[in-house]
N, C-alpha and C positions, 0 to 999 in steps of 0.2 A: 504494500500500500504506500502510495508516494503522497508526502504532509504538503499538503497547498499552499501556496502563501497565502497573508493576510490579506494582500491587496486584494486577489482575486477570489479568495475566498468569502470576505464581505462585500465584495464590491463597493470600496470604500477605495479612494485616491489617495496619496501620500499627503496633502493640503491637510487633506479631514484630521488625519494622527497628530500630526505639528499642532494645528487648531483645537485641538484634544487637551495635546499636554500643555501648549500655554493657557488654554481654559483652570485645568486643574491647578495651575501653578498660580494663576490668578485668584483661583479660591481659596487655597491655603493662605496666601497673603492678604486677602481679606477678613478669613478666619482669624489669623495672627494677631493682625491691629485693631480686629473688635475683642479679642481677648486680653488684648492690653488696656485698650482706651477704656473699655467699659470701668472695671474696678479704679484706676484713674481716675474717672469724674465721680464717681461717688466717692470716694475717697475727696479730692479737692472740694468736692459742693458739700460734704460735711464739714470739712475745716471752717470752709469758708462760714456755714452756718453757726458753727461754735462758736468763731471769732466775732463774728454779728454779737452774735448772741450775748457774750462779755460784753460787749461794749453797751447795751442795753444797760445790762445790768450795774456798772460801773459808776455812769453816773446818779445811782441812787446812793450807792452807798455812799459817795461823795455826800450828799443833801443829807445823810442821816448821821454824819459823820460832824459834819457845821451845827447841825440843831441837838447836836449834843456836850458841844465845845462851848456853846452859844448860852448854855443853861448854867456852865460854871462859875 
């Protein structure tokens, strides 16, 4: 029994495999940098909401810090 090639045996051109593998090669590399970016931005939109968030908080304790100097 003699093994066919691929070409002929899918009737698939040399174009289609090359278009193949840069398709794949393109998918991993977009799998890649949403597996980085994703954890990334939540990560930085927490910080950043923490740091918010401090600063909310900051300037009261400043006001309760004066009306308590203020009463000595």
């Amino acid at each position: 029994m003699l093994m066919k090639d691929k070409l002929v045996k899918f009737h698939h051109k040399g174009t289609y495999y090359r278009l193949r593998k840069v398709g794949f090669v393109f998918l991993a590399l977009i799998s890649i940098g949403t597996i980085v970016a994703v954890p990334t931005y939540i990560t930085m939109r927490e910080s950043f909401n923490q740091a918010q968030h401090a600063e909310e908080e900051q300037p009261q304790l400043l006001e309760e810090d004066d009306t308590d100097s203020s009463s000595l």
